[in-house]
N, C-alpha and C positions, 0 to 999 in steps of 0.2 A: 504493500500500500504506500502512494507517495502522499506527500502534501505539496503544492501548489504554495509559495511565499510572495504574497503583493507588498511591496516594498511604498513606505509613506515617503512624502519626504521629506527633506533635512527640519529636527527641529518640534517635529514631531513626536517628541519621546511619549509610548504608551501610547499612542493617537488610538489603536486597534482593540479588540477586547481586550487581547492577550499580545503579548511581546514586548518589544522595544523599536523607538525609531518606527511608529506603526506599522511593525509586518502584521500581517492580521492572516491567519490562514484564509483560505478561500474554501474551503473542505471543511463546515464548521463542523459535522460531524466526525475527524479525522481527532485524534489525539493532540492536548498541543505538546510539542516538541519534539514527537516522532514523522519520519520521513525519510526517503532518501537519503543521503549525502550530496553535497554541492561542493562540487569545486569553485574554490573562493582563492584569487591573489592576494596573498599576505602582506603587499605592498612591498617585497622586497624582490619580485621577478621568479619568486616561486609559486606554485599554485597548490593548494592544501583540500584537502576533503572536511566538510563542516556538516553538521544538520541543518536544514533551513531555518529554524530558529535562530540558532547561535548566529549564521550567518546574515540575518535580517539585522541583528543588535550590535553585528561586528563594529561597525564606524558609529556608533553613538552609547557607549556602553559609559564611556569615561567624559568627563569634560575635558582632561588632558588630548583628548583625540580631536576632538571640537576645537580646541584655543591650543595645539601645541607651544612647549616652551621652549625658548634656544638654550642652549649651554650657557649663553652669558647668563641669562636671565634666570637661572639654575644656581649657577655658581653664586649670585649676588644672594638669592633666597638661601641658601644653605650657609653664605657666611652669617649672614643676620642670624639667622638661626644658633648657630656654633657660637653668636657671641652675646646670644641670651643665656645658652647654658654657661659658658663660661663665667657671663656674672653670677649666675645664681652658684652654681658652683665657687667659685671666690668666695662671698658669704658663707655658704655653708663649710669651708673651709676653715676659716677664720676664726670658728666659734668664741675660743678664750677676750676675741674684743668687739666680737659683733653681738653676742648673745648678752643680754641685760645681764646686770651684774652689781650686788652691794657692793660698797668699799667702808670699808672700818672709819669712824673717824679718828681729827690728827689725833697728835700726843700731847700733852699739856706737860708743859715743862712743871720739874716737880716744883711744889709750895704754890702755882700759877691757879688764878682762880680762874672756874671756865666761864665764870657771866662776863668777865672783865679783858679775859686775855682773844686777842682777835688778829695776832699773826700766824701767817701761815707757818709750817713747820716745810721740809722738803716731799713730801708726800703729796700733800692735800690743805686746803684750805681750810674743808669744814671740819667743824668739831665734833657734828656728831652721824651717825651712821648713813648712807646717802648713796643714791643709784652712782655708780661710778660713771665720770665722766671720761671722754675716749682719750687724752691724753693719759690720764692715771692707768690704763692698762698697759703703759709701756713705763712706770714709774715705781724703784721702791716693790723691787720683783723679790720673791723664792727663791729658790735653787728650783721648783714644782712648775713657777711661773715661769722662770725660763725656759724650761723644759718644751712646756706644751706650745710654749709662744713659736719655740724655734721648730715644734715637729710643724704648728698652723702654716707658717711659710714654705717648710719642705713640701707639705702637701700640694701648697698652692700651686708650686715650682713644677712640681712633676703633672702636674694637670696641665699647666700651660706649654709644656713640652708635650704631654700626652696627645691634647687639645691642636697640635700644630702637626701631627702625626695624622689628627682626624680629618682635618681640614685637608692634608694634602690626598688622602686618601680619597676623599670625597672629589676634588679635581678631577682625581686620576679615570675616577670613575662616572664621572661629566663626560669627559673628552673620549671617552673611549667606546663607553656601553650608551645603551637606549634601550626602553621598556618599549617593548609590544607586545599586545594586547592577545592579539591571534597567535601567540607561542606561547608552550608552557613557561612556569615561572623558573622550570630549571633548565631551559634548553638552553642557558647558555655554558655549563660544565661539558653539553654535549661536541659543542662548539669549539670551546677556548682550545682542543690541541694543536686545529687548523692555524694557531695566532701563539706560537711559541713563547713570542717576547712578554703580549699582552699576559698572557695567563703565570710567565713569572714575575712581573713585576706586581699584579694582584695577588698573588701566592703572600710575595713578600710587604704588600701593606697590610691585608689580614692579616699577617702574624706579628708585626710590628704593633697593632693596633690591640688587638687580642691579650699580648706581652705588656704592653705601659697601660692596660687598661686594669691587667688582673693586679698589676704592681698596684695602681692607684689605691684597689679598694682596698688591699693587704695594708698600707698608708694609713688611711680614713681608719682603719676599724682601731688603727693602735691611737690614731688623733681623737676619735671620738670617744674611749676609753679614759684617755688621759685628762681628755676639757671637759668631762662628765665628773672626775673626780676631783679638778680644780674647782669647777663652778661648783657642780651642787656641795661637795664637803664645804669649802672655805667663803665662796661668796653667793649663796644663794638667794636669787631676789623672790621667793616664790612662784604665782603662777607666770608673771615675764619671763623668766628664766625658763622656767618648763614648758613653757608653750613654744618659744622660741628656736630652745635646743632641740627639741623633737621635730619641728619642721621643719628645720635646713638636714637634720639627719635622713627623714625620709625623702626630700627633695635631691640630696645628692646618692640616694640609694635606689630611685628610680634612673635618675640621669645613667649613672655607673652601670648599673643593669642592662640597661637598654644599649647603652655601647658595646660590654662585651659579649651580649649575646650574639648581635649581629655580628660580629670581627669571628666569632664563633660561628658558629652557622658560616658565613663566608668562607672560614677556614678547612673546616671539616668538609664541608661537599664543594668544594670553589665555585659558590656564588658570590656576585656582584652585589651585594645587599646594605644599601642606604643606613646609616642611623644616625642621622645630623637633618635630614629633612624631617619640615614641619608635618608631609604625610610622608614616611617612611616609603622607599621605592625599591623595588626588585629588578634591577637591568638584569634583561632576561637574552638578550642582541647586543652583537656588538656593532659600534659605532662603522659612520660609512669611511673614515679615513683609517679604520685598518685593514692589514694585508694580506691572507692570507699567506702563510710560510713564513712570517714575518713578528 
């Protein structure tokens, strides 16, 4: 049994009872989405076997297919992108002087009355117990406060190295691959041996990526361990302090996540797989300036 596919046009999403791009079967009595096979051009000079369904939805499934975007126009969205996590990342980095935090007051020089004495000492001004202000987290430290102060920077350090490892990765895979729609999401492992160079040079950003990404969070779980037992033991502001430290924790605990899954996943099966775009992409094709053998 075949089904017959009238094709609506452009713009028309759903126009028909059933489908996409109003195909509407003509056979209302036919199944929807059984039929024949159609041979359909993939746009790339091959011609593929489809069901008339799929084939009616092919060119209107995504808006990406409707308003295609260029590489530049990729590249600029994804750095935006890379450097909103990066801020949020910074912050939750930082915790020991972004997260609220009391500060003791000063010291009353002995015999000093406290109604009357109103200099400062080298700490702090106030006399008496007081949200700490952001200079005094670099004043009049621990051996504890040094500690964490100097792990919050190493953290930061290797993010912003990690973070310039993500970025280039991401280029590489602008300039190289393309999602399409009519190929599976993994046809491009099928592909990449035809493209020698390409398929090692992504060999080696997933693993580059994969590697400073598992470093980070091994980093963070000793940072967050360390600025969890600065703040809450010694300057705990309450519910500020608590509300605070928990959501830069879970914020750079998704971020992390989501980077090295993907550099995973990439690595383990060699796909081309997005994790800096605002909707995550699967380059499934590769780009038209490579070569095969090449």
């Amino acid at each position: 049994m075949s089904m017959q596919v009238q094709m609506g046009p452009p713009g028309t999403l759903g126009a028909g009872e059933v489908g996409v791009g109003g195909a509407t079967p003509v056979d209302s009595a036919a199944p929807v989405g059984l039929g024949s096979p159609v041979a359909v051009d993939n746009g790339e000079g091959e011609v593929v076997m489809m069901r008339p369904d799929m084939a009616a939805m092919r060119k209107y499934k995504s808006l990406r297919d409707l308003a295609p975007e260029s590489p530049a126009v990729k590249i600029v969205q994804d750095s935006f992108a890379l450097c909103v996590d990066m801020f949020k990342l910074s912050m939750a980095s930082m915790l020991s002087v972004f997260v609220p935090q009391s500060c003791p007051g000063a010291e009353l020089p002995e015999g000093q009355d406290r109604d009357t004495w109103d200099q400062c000492d080298e700490c702090t001004c106030n006399i008496a117990p007081h949200d700490c202000a952001f200079d005094e987290n670099f004043r009049c430290l621990t051996g504890l406060n040094y500690f964490v102060l100097i792990w919050n920077f190493l953290c930061l350090g290797t993010l912003i190295f990690h973070y310039f490892l993500v970025w280039r990765r991401e280029a590489f895979l602008i300039g190289n691959f393309k999602e399409t729609l009519t190929l599976g999401r993994l046809h491009v492992r099928d592909i990449l041996p035809d493209y020698p160079t390409v398929q090692i040079r992504l060999r080696k950003f997933n693993t580059w990526v994969f590697n400073t990404s598992a470093l980070a969070i091994v980093l963070q779980i000793v940072n967050v361990i360390s600025s969890g037992i600065l703040i809450f033991g010694y300057y705990n502001d309450g519910y500020k302090s608590f509300t605070t430290f928990f959501t830069n924790l879970l914020l750079i605990s998704l971020v992390l996540y989501n980077c090295v899954s993907a550099a995973y996943v990439g690595l383990k099966h060699e796909l081309a797989y997005s994790c800096v775009a605002f909707e995550p992409v699967s380059y499934n094709a590769v780009g038209p300036n490579c070569v095969k053998g090449q």
